[in-house]
ZAKEMI-144387 format. One record per residue (C-alpha): x, y, z. Coordinates in steps of 0.5 Angstrom, whole numbers, m for minus. Example, Ala and Ser with C-alpha at 12.3 -4.5 7.8 and 13.67 -1.06 7.14 Angstrom:
<romis>
   east  north     up
     25     m9     16
     27     m2     14
</romis>
This chain:
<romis>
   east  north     up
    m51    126     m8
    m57    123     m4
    m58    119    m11
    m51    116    m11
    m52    114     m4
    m58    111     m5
    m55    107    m10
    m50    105     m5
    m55    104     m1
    m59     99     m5
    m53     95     m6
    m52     93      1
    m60     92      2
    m58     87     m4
    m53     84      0
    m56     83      5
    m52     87     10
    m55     94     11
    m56     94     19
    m49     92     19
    m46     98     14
    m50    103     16
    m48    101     24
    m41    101     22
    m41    108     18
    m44    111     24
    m39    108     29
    m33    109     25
    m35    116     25
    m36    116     32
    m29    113     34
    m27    118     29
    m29    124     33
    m26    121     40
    m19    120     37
    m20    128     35
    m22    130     41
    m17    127     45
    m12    130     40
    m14    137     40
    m15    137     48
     m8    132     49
     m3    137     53
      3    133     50
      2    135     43
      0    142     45
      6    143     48
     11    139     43
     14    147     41
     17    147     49
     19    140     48
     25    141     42
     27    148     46
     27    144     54
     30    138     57
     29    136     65
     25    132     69
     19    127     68
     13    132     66
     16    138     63
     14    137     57
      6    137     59
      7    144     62
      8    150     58
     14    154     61
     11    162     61
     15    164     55
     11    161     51
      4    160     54
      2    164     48
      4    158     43
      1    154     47
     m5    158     47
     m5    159     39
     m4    152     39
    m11    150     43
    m15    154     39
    m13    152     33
    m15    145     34
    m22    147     37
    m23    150     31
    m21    144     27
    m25    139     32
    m32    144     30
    m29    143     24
    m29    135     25
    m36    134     28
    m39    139     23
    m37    134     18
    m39    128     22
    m46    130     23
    m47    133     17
    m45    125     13
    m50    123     19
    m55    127     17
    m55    126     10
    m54    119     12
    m62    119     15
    m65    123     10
    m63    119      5
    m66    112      9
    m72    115     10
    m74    117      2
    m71    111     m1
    m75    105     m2
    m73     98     m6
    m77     98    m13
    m79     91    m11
    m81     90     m4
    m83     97     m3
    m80     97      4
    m77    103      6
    m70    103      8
    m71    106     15
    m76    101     17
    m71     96     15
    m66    100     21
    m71    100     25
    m73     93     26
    m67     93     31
    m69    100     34
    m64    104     31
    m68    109     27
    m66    115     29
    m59    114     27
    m58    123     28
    m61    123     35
    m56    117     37
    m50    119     34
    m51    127     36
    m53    124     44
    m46    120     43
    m42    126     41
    m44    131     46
    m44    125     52
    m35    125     49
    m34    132     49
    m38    133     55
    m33    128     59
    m27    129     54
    m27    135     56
    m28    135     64
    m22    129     64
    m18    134     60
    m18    140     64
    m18    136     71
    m12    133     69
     m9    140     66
     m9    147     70
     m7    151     64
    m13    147     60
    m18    149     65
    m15    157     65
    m15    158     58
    m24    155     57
    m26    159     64
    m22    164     61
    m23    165     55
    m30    163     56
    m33    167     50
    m29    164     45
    m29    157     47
    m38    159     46
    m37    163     39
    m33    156     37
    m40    152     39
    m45    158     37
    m42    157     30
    m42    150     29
    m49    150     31
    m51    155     26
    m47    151     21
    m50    144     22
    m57    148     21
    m54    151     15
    m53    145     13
    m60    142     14
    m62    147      9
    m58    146      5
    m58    138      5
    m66    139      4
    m64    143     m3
    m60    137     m6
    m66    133     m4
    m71    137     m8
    m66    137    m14
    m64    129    m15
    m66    127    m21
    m68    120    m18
    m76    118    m17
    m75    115    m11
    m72    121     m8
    m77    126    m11
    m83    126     m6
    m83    132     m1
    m79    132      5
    m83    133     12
    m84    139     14
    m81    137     21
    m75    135     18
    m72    142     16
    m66    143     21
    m63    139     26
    m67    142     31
    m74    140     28
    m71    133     27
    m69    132     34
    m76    135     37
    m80    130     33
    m76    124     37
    m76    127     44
    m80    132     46
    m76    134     51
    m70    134     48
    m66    140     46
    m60    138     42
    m57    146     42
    m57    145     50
    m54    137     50
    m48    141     45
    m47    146     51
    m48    142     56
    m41    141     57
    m39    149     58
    m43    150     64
    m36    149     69
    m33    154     65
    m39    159     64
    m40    159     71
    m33    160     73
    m33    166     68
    m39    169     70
    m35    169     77
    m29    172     74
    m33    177     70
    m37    179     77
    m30    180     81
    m27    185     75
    m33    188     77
    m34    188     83
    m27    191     84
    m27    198     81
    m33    199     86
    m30    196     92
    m25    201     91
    m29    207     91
    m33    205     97
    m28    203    102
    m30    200    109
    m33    206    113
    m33    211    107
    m38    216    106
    m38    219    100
    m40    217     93
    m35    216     88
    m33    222     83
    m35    223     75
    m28    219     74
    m28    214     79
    m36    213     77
    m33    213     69
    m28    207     71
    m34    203     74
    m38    205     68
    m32    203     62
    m30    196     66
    m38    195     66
    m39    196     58
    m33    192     57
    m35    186     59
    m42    187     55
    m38    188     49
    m33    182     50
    m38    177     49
    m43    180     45
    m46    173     42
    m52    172     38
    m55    167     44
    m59    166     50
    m53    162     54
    m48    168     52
    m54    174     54
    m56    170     61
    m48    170     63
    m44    176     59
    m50    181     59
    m56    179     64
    m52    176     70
    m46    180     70
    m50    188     68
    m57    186     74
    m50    184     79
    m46    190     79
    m51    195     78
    m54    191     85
    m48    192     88
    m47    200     86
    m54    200     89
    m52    197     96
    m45    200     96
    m49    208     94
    m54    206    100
    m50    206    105
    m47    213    104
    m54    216    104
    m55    221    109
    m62    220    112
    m61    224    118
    m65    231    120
    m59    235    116
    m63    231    109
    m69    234    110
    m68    242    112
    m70    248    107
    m68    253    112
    m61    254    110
    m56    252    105
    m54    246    103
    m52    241    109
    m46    237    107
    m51    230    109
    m55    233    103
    m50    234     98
    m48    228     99
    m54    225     97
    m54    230     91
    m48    226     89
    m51    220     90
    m58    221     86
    m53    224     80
    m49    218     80
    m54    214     80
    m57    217     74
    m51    217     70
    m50    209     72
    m56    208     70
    m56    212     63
    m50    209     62
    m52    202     62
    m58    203     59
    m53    205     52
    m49    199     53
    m55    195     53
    m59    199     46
    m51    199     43
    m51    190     43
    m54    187     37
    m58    182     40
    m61    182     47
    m68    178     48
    m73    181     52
    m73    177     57
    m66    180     58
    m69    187     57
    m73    186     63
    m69    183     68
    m64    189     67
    m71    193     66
    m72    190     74
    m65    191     76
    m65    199     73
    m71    200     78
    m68    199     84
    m63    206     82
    m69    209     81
    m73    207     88
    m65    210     91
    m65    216     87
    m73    217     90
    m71    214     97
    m65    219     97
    m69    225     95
    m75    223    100
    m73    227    106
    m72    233    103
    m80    232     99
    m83    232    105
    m79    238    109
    m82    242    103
    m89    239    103
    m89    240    109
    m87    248    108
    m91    249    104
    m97    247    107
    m96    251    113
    m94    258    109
   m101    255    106
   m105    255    112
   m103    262    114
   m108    265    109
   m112    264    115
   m109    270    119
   m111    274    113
   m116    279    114
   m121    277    107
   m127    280    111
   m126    288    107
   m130    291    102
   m128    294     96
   m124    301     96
   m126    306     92
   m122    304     86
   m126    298     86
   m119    294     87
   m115    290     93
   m111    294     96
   m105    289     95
   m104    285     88
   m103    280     92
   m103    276    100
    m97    276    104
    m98    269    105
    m98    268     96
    m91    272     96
    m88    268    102
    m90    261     98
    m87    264     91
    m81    266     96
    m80    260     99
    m81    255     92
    m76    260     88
    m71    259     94
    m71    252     94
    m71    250     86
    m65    254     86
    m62    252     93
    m63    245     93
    m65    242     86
    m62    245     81
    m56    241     84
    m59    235     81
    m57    232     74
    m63    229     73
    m69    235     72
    m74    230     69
    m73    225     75
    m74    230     79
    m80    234     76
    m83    228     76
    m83    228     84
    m83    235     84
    m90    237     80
    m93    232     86
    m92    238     91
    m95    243     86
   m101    238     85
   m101    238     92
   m100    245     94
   m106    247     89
   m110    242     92
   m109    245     99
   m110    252     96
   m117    251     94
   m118    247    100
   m116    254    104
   m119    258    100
   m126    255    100
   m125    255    108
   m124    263    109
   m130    266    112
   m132    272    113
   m131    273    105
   m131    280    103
   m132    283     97
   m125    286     97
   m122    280    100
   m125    277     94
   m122    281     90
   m115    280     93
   m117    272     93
   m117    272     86
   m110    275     84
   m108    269     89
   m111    265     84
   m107    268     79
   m100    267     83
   m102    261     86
   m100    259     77
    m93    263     79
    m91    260     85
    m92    254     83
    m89    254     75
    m82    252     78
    m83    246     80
    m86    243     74
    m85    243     66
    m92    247     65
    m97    249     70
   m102    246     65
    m99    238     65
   m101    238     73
   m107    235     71
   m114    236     74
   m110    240     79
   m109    245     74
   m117    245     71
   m119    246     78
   m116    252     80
   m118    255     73
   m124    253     74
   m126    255     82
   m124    262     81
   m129    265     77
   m133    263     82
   m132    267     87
   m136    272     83
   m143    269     82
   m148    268     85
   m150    261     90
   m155    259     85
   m150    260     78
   m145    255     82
   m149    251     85
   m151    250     77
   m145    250     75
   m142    244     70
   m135    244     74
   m138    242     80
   m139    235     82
   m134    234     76
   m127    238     77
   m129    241     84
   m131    236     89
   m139    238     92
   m135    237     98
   m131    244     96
   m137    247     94
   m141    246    100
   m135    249    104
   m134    255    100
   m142    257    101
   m141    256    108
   m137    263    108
   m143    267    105
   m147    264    111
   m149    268    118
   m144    266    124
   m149    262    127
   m149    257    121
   m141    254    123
   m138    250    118
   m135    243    120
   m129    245    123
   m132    250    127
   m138    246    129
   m132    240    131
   m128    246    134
   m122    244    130
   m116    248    128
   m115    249    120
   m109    244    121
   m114    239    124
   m119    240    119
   m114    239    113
   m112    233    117
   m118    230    117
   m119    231    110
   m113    228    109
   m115    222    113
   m122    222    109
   m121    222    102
   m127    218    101
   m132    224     99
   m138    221    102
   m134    221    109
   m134    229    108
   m141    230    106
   m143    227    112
   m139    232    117
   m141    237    112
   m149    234    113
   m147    234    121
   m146    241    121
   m153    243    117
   m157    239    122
   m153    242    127
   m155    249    124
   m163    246    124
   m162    244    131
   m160    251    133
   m166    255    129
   m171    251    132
   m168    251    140
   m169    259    139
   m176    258    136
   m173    262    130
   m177    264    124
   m173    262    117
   m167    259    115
   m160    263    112
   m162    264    104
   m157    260    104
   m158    254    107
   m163    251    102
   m159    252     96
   m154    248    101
   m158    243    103
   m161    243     95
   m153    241     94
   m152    237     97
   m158    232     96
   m156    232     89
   m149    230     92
   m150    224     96
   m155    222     91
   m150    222     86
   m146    217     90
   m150    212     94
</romis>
């Protein structure tokens, strides 16, 4: 009762012996506190069951004999529960003890008791007490487990619980904080009423208005860092071993789904065995150990990966160096799925924590991407070159009498649609994970497009019934494209570009010059190769002027993505054209070559 103390308080100042009583107090609690901490941590009296049941030599009984280890177990943590129960208890008298100093002043002289204390530099009487408290356990306990192995085994082994015994004291002593500044509010004595400062609330605020680089929760702790770093270290080793097993010295398969549920369960059960409220506990039981183990899965599985010739071949069926890395990819895959519900199942996990295992995560996806890379790239590669031989196709015919192409199709487009079917079904359809690899895969089909409006608006001469046959390629190119994605329509402007160039082969040059897609969807640069088929053969396009291949051409536009560069090359071919009118002395230009010229000034005016 804060009045009852006061009173006693008054009395002492009456006497003249305030300093003196109030330092005896708190002393006596300190000496108090050092008696039990020696007790509860004195091998001895831990041990006394093995004294009355064993006689021997000198030391016996400080040794628990193996049957009744678990005795001596019980014992220990029964008297850690009693010690947080003790300093609880001593803290809180302390507490009390300040507060009420703070708020009671002598009705005659109007002093403030605390200024009485602090004309010795003793007023902050809490922070000196808990400084002293957590400098005895810090030293207490590193004496006691030096001198005893079986102290030192039960702390670093029973690491989580030694923590949630110290978690709980904390929230208690700032429980009490609360607590204590309702009994304030309610006294009844008048020197007592005025509000308590709002930096006083808990224990925490208290220390930090005295020190600000104090933190009273971390001075508490402070004595368990031996212990959670021979924990961490131990949990590490528990881990580490399941996947040490699995990827023996010179091995080159990935583990099996029960040999990855192995590692999988071992992992979640040391997450789930210290899933503590706490920072200290998330950096050492959830952070460190969860970021490490996938690591070193990570390395382990890297090593397996066949990365070889036989990993990038879409000719046959699946070489044994690409099942494998399909064995990886879906392992890694369900690691990760697992840990990321491990980590949503615990009640509480800061966000830095998130992040850490967020960044350790991405590494299995950098993996999984490195894994699969080879096999991208073989069928990149493909289908670029099945692309490119739409150039052996004869697009120059008219029309037939039925006013329709004589194949629904090109040879190319069905070869394309063949070779895309057959390595969905050979190779990828192999993998757990289709999102990570559509992901990666609808890259190929923007690209794939990409190339085949670049070919496309390359072909010269076009005729009416090649047109024709073109544009049912148009409509394929959606078919042979559809089973590397999701939807066709989410490969972005790819897909709008494709849609949009194909009604295009059917205008005019004066309606496509005028059109709103181009210099928006379609690049001026496409437009103005495509134009180039409706010119004479003497007005070369770029590539004939530079007398490359397609493959060179495609190349160079692939090494030039800036559009100013292309526009450049296609003004050179122009300028080329010119040159060649005039050295013959000819009379007039193509039609053609002023709408083009037309074109492409506006071009360029658009981006210099």
């Amino acid at each position: 009762n804060p009045t009852q103390v006061g009173t006693a308080l008054q009395v002492f100042y009456n006497l003249g012996s305030l300093k003196e009583t109030v330092s005896s107090i708190v002393e006596g609690y300190r000496a108090s506190l050092e008696d039990n901490i020696n007790n509860a941590l004195d091998i001895k009296i831990l041990t006394q069951p093995s004294q009355a049941t064993t006689r021997g030599g000198p030391g016996r009984a400080t040794m628990p004999t193996p049957g009744n280890t678990a005795a001596f177990r019980a014992a220990l943590w029964t008297n850690m529960e009693k010690l947080m129960d003790q300093i609880c208890a001593a803290c809180g008298q302390v507490q009390h003890l300040q507060k009420v100093l703070a708020k009671k002043r002598d009705p005659v002289s109007h002093v403030c008791f605390i200024d009485e204390i602090a004309k010795d530099g003793q007023a902050d009487i809490l922070y000196a007490f808990w400084n002293t408290v957590t400098q005895i356990l810090s030293s207490e306990f590193q004496k006691a487990t030096n001198s005893s192995t079986f102290l030192k085994q039960a702390f670093e082994g029973e690491y989580p619980k030694l923590l949630r015994l110290y978690n709980d004291l904390w929230k208690r002593l700032q429980q009490y904080s609360q607590n204590l500044q309702g009994s304030f509010c309610s006294s009844g004595n008048a020197d007592l009423l005025s509000e308590l400062h709002q930096g006083e609330e808990d224990m925490q605020d208290i220390f930090m208005q005295k020190k600000q680089d104090y933190d009273p929760e971390k001075a508490l702790k402070d004595s368990l860092q031996a212990y959670e770093a021979a924990y961490l270290s131990k949990s590490l080793s528990r881990l580490f071993d399941p996947i040490n097993l699995v990827f023996p010295p010179g091995g080159r398969n990935p583990p099996s789904n029960d040999e990855l549920d192995s590692i999988i369960k071992t992992i979640a059960r040391a997450i789930s065995i210290c899933d503590i409220r706490d920072s200290l506990s998330c950096s050492v039981n959830k952070t460190v150990v969860l970021k490490n183990t996938v690591k070193m899965y990570h390395l382990k599985t890297s090593e397996v990966l066949s990365m070889q010739g036989e990993a990038s071949q879409v000719i046959g069926p699946l070489t044994e160096g690409q099942r494998r890395n399909v064995a990886v990819v879906n392992s890694l895959y369900r690691l990760h799925q697992s840990v990321l519900k491990v980590v949503s199942g615990l009640t509480s996990f800061p966000s830095a924590a998130e992040h850490s295992i967020a960044v350790a995560l991405e590494t299995a996806h950098s993996l999984m991407e490195s894994a699969i890379q080879p096999l991208l790239n073989s069928v990149g590669d493909s289908i670029e070159a099945i692309i490119i031989t739409m150039h052996q196709e004869d697009f120059s015919g008219s029309l037939s009498n039925t006013g329709k192409p004589d194949v629904p199709c090109s040879l190319y487009m069905k070869e394309l649609q063949g070779f895309i079917a057959r390595i969905m079904n050979d190779y990828f359809r192999h993998f757990d994970c289709m999102d990570f690899i559509y992901d990666n895969t609808e890259a190929i089909a923007q690209r794939a497009i990409e190339l085949f409006i670049r070919n496309a608006s390359l072909l010269r001469p076009l005729g009416e019934g090649g047109k024709m046959r073109l544009a049912a390629d148009f409509a394929q190119m959606e078919l042979a494209v559809a089973p590397l994605c999701r939807r066709v329509s989410d490969l972005g402007k790819p897909y709008r570009l494709l849609r949009s160039f194909r009604p295009l082969l059917f205008q005019t040059s004066e309606h496509i010059v005028n059109s709103q897609a181009v210099g928006d969807v379609i690049a001026y640069s496409t437009i103005l190769h495509f134009l180039f088929s409706r010119a004479p053969p003497e007005l070369k396009s770029p590539h004939q002027r530079a007398e490359w291949s397609f493959a060179r051409y495609s190349q160079w536009l692939d090494d030039h993505p800036s559009e100013k560069d292309r526009l450049i090359f296609i003004r050179g071919a122009l300028e080329a054209y010119v040159q060649s009118v005039r050295a013959r002395e000819g009379k007039e230009f193509a039609p053609i070559y002023p709408i083009m010229l037309q074109l492409l000034q506006k071009a360029m005016s658009t981006i210099q």
